[in-house]
DSSP file (Angstrom, degrees, kcal/mol; ACC not computed):
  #  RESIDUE AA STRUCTURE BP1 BP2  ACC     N-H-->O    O-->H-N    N-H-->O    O-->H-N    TCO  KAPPA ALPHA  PHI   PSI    X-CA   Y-CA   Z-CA
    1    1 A X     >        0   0    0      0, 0.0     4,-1.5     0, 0.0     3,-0.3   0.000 360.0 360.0 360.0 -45.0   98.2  112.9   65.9
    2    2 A X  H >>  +     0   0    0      1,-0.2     4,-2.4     2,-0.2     3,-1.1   0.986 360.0  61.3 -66.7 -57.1   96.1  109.9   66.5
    3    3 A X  H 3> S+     0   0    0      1,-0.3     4,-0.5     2,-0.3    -1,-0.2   0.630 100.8  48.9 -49.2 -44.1   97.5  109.7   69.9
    4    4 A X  H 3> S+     0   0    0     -3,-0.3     4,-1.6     2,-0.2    -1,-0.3   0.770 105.2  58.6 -41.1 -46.0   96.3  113.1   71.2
    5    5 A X  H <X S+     0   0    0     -4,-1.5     4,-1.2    -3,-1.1     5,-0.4   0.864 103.9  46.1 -79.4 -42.4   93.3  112.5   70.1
    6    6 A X  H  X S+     0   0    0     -4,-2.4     4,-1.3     2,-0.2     5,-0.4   0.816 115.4  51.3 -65.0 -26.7   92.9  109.1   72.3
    7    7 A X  H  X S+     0   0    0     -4,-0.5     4,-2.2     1,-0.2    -2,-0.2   0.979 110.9  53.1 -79.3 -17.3   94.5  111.2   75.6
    8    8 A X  H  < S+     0   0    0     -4,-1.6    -2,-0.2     2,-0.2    -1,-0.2   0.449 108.6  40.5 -84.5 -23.3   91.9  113.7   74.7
    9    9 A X  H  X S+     0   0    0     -4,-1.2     4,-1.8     2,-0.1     3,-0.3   0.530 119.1  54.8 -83.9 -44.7   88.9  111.4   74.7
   10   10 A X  H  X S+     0   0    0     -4,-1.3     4,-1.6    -5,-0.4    -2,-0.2   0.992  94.9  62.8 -46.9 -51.9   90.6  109.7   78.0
   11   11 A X  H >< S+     0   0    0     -4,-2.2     3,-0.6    -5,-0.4    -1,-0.2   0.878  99.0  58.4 -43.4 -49.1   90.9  112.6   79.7
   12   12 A X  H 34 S+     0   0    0     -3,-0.3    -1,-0.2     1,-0.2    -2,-0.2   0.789 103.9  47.4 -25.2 -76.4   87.2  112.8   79.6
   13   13 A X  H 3< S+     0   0    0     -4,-1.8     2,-0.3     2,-0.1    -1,-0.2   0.365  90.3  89.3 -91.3  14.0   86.4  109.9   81.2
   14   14 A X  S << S-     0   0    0     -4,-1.6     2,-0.2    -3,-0.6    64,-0.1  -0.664  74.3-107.6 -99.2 176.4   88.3  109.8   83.9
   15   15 A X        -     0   0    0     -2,-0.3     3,-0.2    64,-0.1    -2,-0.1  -0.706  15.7-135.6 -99.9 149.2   87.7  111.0   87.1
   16   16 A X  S    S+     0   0    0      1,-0.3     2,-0.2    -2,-0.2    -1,-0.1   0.245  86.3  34.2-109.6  24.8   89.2  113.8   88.7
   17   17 A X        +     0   0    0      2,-0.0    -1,-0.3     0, 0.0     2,-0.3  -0.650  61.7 179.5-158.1 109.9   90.0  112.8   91.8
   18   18 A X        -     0   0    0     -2,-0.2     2,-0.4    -3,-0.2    60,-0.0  -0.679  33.2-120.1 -76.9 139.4   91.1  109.3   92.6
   19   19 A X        -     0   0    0     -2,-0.3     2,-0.5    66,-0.0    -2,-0.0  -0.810  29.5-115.0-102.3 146.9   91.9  108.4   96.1
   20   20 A X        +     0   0    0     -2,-0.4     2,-0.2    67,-0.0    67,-0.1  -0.690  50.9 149.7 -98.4 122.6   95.7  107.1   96.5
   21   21 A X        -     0   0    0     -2,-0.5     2,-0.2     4,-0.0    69,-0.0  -0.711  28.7-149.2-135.3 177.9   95.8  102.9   97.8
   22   22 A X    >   -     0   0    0     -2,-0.2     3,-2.0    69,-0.1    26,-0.2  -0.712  30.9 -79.5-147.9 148.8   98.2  100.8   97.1
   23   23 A X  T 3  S+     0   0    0      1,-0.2    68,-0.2    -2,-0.2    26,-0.2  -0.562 118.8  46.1 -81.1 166.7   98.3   97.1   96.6
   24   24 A X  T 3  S+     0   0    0     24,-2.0    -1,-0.2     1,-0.6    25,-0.1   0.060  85.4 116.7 124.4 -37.3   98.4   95.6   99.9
   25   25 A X    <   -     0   0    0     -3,-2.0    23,-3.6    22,-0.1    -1,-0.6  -0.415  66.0-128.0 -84.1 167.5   95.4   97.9  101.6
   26   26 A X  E     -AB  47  89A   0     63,-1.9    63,-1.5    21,-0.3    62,-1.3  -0.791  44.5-175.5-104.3 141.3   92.2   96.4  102.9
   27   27 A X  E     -AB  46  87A   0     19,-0.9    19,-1.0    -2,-0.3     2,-0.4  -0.902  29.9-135.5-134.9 143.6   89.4   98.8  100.9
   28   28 A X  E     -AB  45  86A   0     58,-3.2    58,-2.1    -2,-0.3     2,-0.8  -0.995  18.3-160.0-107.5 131.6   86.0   99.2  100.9
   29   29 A X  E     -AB  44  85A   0     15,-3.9    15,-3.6    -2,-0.4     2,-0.3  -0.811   2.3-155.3-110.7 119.8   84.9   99.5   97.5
   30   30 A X  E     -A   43   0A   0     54,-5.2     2,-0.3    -2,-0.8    13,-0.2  -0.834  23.7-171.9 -88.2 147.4   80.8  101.3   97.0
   31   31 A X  E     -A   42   0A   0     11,-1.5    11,-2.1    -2,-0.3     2,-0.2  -0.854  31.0-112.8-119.3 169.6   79.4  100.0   93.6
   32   32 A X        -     0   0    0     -2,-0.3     2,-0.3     9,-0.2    10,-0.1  -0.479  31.5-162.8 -97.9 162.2   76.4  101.1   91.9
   33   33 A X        -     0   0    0     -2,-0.2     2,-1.1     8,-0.1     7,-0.5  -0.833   5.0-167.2-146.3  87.3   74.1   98.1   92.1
   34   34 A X        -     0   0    0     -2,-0.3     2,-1.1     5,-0.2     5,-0.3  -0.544   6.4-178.4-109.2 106.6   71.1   98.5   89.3
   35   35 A X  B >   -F   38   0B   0     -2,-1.1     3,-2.7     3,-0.7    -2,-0.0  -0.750  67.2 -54.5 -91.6 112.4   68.2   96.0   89.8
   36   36 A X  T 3  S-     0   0    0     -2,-1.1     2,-0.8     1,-0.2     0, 0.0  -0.231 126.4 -14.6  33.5-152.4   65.7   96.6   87.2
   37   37 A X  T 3  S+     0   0    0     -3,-0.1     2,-0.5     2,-0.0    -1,-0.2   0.195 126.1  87.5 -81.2  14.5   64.7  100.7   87.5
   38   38 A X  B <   -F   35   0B   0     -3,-2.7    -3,-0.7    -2,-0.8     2,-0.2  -0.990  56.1-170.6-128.8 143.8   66.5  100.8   91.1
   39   39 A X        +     0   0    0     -2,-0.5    -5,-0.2    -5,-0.3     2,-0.1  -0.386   9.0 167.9 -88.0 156.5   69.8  101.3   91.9
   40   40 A X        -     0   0    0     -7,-0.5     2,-0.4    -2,-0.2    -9,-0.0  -0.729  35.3-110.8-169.5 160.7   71.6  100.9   95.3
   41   41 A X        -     0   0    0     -2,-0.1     2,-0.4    -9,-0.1    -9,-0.2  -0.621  25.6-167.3-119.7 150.5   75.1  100.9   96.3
   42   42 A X  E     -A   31   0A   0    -11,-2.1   -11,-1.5    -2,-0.4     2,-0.5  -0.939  15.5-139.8-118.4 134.3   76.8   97.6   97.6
   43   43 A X  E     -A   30   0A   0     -2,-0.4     2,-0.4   -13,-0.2   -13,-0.2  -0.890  13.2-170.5-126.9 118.3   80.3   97.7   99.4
   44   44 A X  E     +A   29   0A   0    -15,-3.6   -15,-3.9    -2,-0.5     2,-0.3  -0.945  17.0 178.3-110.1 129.7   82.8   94.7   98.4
   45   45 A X  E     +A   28   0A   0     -2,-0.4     2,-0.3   -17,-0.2   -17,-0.2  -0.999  21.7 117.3-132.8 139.3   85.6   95.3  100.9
   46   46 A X  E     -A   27   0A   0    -19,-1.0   -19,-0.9    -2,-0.3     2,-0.3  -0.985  69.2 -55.3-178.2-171.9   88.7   92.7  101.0
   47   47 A X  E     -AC  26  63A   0     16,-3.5    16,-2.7    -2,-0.3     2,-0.8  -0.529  48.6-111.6 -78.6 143.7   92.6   93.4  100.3
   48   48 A X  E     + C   0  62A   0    -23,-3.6   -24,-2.0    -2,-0.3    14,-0.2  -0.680  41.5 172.1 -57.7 103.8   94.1   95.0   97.0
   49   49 A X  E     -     0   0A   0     12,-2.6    49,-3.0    -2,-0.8     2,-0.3   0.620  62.5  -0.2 -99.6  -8.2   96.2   91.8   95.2
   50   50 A X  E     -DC  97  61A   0     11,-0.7    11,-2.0    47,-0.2     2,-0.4  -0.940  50.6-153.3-161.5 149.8   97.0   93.5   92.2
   51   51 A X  E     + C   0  60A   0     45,-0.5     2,-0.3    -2,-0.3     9,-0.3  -0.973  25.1 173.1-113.0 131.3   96.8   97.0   89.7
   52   52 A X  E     + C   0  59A   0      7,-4.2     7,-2.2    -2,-0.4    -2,-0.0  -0.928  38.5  24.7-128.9 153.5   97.0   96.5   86.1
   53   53 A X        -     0   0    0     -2,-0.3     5,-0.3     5,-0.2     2,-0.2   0.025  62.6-115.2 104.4 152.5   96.5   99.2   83.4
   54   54 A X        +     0   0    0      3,-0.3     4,-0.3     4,-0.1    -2,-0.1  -0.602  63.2   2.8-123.9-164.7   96.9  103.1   83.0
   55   55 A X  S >  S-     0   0    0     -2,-0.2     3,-1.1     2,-0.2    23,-0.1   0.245 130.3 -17.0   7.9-140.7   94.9  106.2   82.3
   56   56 A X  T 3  S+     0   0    0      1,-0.3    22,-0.4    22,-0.1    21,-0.3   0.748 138.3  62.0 -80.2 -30.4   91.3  105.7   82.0
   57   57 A X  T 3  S+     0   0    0     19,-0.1    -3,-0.3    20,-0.1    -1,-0.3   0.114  74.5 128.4 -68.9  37.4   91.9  101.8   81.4
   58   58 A X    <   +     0   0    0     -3,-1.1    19,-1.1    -4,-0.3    20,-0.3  -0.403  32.1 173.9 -81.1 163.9   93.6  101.2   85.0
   59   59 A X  E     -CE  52  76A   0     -7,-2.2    -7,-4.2    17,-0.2     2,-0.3  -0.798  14.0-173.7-172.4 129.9   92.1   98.4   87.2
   60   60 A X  E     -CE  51  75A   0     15,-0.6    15,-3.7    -2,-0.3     2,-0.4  -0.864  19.6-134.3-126.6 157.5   92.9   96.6   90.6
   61   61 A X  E     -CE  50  74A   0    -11,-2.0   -12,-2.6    -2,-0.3   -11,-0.7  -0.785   5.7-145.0-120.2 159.6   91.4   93.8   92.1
   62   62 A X  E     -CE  48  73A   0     11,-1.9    11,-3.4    -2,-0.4     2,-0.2  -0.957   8.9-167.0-133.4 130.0   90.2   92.9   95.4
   63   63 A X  E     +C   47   0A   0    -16,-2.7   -16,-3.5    -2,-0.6     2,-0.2  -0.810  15.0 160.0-115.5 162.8   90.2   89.5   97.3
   64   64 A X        -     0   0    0     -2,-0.2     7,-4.1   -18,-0.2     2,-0.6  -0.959  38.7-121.5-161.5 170.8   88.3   88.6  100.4
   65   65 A X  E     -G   70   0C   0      5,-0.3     2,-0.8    -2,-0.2     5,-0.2  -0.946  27.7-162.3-128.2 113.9   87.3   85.0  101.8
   66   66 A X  E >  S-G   69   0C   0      3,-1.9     3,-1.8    -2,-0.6    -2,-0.0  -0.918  75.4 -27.4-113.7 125.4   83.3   84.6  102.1
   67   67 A X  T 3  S-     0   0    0     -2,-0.8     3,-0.1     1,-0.3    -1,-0.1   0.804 131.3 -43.3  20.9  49.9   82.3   81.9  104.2
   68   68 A X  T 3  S+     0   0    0      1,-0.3    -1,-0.3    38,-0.0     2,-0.1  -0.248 118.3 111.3 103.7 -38.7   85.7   79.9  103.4
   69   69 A X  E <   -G   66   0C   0     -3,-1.8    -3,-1.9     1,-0.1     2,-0.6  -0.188  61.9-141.7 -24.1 104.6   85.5   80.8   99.8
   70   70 A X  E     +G   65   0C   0     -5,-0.2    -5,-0.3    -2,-0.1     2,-0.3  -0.727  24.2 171.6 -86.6 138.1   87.7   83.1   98.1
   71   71 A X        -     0   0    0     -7,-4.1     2,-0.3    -2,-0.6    -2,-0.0  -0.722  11.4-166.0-150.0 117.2   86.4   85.4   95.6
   72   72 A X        -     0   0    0     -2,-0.3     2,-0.2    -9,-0.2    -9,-0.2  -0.739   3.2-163.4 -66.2 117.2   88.0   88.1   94.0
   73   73 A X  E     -E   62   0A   0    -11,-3.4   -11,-1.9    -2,-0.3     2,-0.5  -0.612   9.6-144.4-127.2 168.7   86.5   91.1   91.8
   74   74 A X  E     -E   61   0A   0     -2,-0.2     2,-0.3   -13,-0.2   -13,-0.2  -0.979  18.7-177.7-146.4 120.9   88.0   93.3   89.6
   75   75 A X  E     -E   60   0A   0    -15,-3.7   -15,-0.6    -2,-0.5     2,-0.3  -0.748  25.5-125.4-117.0 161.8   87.1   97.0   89.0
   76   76 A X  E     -E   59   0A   0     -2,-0.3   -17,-0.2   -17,-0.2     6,-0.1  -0.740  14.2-148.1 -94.5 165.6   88.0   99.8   87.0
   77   77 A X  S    S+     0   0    0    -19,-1.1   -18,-0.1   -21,-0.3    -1,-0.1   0.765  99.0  53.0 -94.6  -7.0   89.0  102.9   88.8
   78   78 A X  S    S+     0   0    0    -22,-0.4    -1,-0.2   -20,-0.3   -21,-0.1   0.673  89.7 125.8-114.4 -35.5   87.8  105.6   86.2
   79   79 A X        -     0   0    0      1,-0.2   -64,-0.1   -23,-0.2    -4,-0.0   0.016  58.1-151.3 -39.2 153.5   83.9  103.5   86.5
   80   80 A X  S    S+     0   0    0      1,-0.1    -1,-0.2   -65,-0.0     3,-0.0   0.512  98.2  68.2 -68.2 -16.0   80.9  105.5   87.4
   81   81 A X  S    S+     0   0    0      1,-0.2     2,-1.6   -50,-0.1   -49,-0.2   0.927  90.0  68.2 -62.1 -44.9   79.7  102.1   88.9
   82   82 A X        +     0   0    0      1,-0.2    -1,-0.2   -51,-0.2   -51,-0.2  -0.446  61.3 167.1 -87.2  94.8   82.4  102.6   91.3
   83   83 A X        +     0   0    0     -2,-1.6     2,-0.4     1,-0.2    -1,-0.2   0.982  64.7  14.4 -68.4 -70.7   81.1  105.5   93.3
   84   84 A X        -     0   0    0      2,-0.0   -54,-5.2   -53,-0.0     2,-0.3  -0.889  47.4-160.9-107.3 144.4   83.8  105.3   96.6
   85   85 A X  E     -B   29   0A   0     -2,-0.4     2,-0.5   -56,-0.2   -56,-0.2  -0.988  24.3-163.3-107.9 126.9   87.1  103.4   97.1
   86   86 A X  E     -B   28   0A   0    -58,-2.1   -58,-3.2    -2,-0.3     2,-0.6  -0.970   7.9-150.2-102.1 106.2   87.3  103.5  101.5
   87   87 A X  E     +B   27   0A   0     -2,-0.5   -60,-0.2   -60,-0.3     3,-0.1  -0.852  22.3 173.8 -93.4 132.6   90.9  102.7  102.5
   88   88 A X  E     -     0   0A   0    -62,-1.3     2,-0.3    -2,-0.6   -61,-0.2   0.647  59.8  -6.8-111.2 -19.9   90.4  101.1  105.7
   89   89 A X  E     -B   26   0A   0    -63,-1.5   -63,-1.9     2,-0.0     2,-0.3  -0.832  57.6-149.9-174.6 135.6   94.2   99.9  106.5
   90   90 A X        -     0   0    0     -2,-0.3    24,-2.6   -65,-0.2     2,-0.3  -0.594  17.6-166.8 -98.5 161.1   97.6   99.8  104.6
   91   91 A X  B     -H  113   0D   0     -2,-0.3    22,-0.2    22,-0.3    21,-0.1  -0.997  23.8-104.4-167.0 168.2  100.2   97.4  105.0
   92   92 A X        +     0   0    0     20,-3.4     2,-0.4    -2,-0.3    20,-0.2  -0.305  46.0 141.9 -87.7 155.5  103.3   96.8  104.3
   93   93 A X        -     0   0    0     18,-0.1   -70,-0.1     1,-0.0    -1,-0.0  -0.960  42.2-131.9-165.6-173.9  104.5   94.2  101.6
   94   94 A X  S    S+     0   0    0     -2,-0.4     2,-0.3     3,-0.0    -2,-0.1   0.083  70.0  70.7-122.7  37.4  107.2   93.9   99.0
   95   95 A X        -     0   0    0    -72,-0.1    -1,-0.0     1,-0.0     0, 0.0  -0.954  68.9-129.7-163.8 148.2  105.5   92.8   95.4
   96   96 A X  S    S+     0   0    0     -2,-0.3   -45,-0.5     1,-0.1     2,-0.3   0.642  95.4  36.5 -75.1 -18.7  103.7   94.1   93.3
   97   97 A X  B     -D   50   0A   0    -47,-0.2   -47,-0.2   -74,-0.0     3,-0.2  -0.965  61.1-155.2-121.5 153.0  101.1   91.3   93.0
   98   98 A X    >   +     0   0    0    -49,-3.0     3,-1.8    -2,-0.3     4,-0.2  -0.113  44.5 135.0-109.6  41.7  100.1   89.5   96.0
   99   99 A X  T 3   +     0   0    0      1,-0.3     4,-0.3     2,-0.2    -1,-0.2   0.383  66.7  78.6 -48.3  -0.2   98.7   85.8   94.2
  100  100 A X  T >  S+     0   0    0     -3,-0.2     3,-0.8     1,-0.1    -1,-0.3   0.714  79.8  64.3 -72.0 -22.4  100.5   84.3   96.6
  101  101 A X  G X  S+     0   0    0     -3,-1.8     3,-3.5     1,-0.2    -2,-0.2   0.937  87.9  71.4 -45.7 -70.3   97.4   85.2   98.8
  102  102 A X  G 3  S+     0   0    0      1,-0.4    -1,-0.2    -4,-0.2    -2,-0.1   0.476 100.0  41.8 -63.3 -44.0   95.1   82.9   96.7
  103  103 A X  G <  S+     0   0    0     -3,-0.8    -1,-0.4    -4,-0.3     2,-0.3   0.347  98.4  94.0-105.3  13.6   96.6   79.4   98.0
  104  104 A X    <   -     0   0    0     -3,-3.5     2,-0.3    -4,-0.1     3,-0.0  -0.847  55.9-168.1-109.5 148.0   96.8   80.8  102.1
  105  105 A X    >   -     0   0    0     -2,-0.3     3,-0.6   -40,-0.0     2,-0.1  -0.979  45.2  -7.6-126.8 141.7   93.8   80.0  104.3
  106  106 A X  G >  S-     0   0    0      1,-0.3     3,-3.1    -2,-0.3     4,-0.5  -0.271 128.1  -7.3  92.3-116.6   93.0   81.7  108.2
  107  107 A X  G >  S+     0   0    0      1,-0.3     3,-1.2     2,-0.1    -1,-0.3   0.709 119.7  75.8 -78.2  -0.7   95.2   83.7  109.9
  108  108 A X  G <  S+     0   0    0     -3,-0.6    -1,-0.3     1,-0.2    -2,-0.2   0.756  87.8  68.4 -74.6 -29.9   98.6   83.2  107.2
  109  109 A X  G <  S+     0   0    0     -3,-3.1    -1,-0.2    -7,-0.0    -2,-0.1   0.694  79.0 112.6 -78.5   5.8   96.6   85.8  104.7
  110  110 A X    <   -     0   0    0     -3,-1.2     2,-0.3    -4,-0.5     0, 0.0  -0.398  55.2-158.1 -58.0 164.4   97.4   88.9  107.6
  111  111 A X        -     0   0    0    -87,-0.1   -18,-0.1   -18,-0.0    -2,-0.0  -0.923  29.0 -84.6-144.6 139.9   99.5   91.1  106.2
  112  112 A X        -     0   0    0     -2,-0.3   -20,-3.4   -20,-0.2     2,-0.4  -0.073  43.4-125.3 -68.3 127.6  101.9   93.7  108.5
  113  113 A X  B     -H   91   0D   0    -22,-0.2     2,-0.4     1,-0.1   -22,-0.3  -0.425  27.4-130.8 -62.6 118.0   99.7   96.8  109.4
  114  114 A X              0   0    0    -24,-2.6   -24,-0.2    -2,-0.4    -1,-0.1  -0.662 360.0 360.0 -62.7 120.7  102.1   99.9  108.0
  115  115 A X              0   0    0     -2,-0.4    -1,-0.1     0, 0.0    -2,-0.0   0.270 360.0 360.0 -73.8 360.0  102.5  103.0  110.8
């Protein structure tokens, strides 16, 4: 009983069309940005290293290297914050989280482009 009633409030808040990535892709991710009574929308783009989570709690994270730096964000997919997910290239790889990323620096974090 109880259980219905939680897919039934999920259902709700998710959104009804998701766009299908994978971990692996390079994304550009729009977010909602709200600076005191303005908004604007800010695009974090870097590779998918992991997806955790179902229904309306699902969430993947995206790494990218800023000016040597790694930094890694974590979204939900169901947010209104997150307005577009842009997949900009897939590639191939063979686990399901890529942390192995985290301790490679320059050209060892490429990853083989899928056709």
């Amino acid at each position: 009983m109880t259980q219905k009633i939680l897919e039934l409030v999920e259902k709700s808040s998710m959104k009804a069309e998701v766009p299908t990535f994978d971990v692996g892709d390079t994304v550009d991710v729009h977010c909602l940005i709200l600076e005191g009574d303005k908004s604007r929308t800010q695009i974090f783009n870097g590779i998918v290293i992991a997806r955790s989570g179902s229904g309306s709690k699902e969430m993947f994270t995206v790494r990218r290297i800023v000016s040597g730096e790694g930094v890694e964000r974590k979204f939900p997919i169901h947010s209104p914050k997150v307005s577009k997910i842009d997949v900009k290239r897939r590639s191939v790889v063979r686990r399901a989280k890529l942390y192995f990323l985290r301790d490679r620096i320059g050209k060892a974090v490429r990853l083989k482009e899928r056709r």
